[in-house]
C-alpha positions as CSV (number, residue, x, y, z in Angstrom):
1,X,168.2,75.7,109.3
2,X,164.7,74.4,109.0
3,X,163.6,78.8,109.6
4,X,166.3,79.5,107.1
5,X,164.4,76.7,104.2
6,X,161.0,77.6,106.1
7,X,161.3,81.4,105.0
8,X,162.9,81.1,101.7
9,X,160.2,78.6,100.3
10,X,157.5,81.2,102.1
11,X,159.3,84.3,100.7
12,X,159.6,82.5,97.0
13,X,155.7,81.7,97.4
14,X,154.7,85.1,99.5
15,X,156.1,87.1,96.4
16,X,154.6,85.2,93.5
17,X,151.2,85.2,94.5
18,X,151.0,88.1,96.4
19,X,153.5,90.3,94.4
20,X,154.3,92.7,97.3
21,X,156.1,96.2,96.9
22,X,158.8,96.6,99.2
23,X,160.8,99.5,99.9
24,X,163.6,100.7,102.1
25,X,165.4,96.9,103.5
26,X,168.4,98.5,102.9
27,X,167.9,100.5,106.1
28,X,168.4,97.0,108.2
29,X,171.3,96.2,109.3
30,X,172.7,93.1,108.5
31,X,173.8,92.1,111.9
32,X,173.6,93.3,114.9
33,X,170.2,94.1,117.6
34,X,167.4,95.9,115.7
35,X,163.8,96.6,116.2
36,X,161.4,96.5,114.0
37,X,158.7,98.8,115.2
38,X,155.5,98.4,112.6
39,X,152.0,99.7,112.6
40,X,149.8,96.7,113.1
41,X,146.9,95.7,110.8
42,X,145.8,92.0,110.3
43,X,147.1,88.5,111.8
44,X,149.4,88.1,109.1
45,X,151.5,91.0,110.0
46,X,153.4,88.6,112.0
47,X,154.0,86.4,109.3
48,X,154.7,89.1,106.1
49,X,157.8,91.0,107.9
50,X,159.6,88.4,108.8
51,X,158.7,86.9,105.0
52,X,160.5,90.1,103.5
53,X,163.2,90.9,105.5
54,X,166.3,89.4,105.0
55,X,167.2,88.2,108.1
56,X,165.4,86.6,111.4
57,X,163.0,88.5,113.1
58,X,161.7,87.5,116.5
59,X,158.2,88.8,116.9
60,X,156.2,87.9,120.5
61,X,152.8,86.1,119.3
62,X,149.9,85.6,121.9
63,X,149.9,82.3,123.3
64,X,146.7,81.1,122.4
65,X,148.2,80.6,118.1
66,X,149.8,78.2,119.5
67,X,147.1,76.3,121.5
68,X,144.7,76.2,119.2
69,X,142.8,73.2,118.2
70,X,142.1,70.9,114.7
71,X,143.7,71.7,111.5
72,X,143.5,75.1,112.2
73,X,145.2,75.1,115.2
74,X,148.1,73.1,113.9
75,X,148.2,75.3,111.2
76,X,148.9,78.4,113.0
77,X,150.8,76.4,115.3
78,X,153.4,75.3,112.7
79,X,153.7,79.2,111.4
80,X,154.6,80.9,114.0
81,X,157.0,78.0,115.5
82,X,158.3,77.8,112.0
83,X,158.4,81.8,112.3
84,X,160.8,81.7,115.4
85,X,157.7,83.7,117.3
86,X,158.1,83.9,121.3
87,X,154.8,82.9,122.9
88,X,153.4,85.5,125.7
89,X,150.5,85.0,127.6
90,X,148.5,88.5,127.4
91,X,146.5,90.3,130.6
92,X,148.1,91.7,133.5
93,X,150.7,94.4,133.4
94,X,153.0,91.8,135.1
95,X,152.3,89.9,131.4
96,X,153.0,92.9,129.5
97,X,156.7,93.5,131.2
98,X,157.3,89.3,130.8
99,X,157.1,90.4,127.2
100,X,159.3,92.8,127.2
101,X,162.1,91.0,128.9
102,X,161.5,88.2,126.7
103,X,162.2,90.5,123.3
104,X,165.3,92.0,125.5
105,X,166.8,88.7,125.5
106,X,166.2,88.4,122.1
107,X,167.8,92.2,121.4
108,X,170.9,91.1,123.8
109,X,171.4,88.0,121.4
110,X,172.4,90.3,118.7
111,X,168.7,89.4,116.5
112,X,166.2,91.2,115.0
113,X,163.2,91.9,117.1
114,X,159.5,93.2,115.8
115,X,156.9,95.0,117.7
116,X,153.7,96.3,117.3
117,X,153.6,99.7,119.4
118,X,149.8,100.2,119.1
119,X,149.7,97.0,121.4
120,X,147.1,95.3,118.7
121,X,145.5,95.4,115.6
122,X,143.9,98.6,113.9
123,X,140.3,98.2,113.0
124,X,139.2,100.9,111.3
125,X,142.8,102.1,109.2
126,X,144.1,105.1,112.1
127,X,146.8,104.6,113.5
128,X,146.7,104.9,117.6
129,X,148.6,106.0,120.2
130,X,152.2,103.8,120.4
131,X,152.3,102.4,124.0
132,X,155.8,102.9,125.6
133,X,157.5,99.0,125.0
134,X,159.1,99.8,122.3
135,X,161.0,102.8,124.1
136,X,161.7,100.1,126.7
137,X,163.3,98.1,124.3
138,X,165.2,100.3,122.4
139,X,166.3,102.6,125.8
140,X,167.5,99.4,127.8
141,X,169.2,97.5,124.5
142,X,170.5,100.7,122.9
143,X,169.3,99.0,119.2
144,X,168.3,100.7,116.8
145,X,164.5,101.4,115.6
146,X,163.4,100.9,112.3
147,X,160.5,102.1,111.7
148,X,158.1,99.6,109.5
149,X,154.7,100.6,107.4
150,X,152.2,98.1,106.1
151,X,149.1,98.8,104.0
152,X,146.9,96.0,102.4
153,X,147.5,93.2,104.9
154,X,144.3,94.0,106.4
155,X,142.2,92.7,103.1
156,X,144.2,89.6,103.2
157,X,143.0,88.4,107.1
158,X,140.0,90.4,107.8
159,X,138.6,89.8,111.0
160,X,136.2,87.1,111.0
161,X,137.7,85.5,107.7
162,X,138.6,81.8,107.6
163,X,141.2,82.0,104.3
164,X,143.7,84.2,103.4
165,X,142.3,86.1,100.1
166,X,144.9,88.2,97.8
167,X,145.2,91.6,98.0
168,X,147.9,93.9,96.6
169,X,150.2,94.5,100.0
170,X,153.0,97.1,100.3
171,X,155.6,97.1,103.1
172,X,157.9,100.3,103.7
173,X,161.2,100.1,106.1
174,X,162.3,103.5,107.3
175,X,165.4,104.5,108.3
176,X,166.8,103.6,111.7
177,X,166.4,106.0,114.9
178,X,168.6,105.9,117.4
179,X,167.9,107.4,121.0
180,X,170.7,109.4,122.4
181,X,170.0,111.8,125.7
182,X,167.4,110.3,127.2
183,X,169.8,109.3,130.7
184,X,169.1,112.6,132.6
185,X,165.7,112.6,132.1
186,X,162.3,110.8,134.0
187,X,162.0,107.5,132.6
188,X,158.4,108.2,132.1
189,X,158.8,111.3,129.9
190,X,161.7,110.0,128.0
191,X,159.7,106.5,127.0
192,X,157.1,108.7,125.8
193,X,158.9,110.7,124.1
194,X,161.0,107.9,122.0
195,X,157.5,106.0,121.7
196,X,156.3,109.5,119.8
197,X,159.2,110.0,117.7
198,X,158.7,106.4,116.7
199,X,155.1,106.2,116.1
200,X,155.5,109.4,114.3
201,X,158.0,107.8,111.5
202,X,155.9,104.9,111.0
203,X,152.9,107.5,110.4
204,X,154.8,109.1,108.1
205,X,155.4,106.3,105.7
206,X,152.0,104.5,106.0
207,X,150.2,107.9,105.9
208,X,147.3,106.4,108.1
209,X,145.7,109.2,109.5
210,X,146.2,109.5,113.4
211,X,144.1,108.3,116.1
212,X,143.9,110.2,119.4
213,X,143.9,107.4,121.8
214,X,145.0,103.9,122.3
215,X,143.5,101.1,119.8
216,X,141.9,98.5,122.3
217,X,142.4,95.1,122.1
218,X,139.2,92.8,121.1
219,X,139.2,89.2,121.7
220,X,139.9,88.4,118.0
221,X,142.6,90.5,118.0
């Protein structure tokens, strides 16, 4: 109940200042498990998606949003609980694979789970290399993957900035993949291959241009 009032009064006040174009939400199911698999751009990624889609979206958010201190802190804080975010303490690859079962659980609820398969932020507007979670996810669940571009969010939260400033944002759902196939072959090969096929759709509706490696995480990201 107090998500349901949180988003509305966000997605009433989201839309009138920012006056975001979005396309495609009828490519999310209503019900049912389904990831949301978006490039990743600014800290308020996090809070836009689940702002425009229609129903709840889990997202895992790095503890430390929500053990932050002052206002600020609080701020934040209230968000992302408000948000329904899972915090996940970030490291180790024993971290990483915590994460993982934690947006499992949240896939074998039957809810709406977002990811980030670049693993962090982009800095410079490329988009990088997906890392294989998401093929995790959508291998072991057997949900669907919608495919999720953003552009603009990045002008909103620049890194270093303090307040959100406005900027015109855009936010494009593709349609759903499903993964069919993929039991007779390594598990290796066949989570890279999903993770490519998925980081390919979201490339081709953001229309970022396509880093070779990984994008590496900085401390503000």
């Amino acid at each position: 109940m107090f998500y349901e009032l949180s988003r509305r009064v966000g997605s009433v006040l989201g839309r009138a200042v920012y006056r975001p174009a979005i396309e495609g939400l009828h490519h999310i199911p209503a019900a049912g498990p389904v990831i949301l698999a978006s490039n990743h751009l600014s800290f308020v990624d996090s809070v836009v998606i689940p702002l425009a889609v229609p129903r709840r979206v889990r997202f895992l958010a790095k503890a430390e949003y929500f053990d932050g201190a002052g206002v600020k802190g609080a701020l934040s804080r209230w968000v992302f609980a408000s948000l329904g975010a899972v915090p996940v303490q970030r490291g180790t690859g024993r971290d990483a694979m915590a994460a993982l079962r934690e947006g499992l659980k949240v896939l074998e609820a039957g809810q709406a789970f977002g990811i980030y398969p670049e693993g962090t932020r982009s800095r410079d507007g490329r988009l990088y290399r997906g890392r294989t979670g998401v093929a995790f996810l959508a291998l072991s669940s057997g949900a669907p993957v919608v495919p999720v571009a953003l552009s603009g969010t990045e002008k909103i939260q620049p890194v270093g900035a303090r307040l959100p400033r406005i900027a015109p944002i855009r936010i494009r759902f593709g349609a759903p993949l499903t993964f069919t196939g993929y039991d007779s072959m390594p598990a290796g090969r066949a989570r890279r291959e999903v993770t490519d096929r998925v980081m390919a759709a979201i490339g081709e509706l953001s229309g970022q241009p396509p880093a070779e490696g990984y994008s590496e995480r900085a401390d503000a990201a």
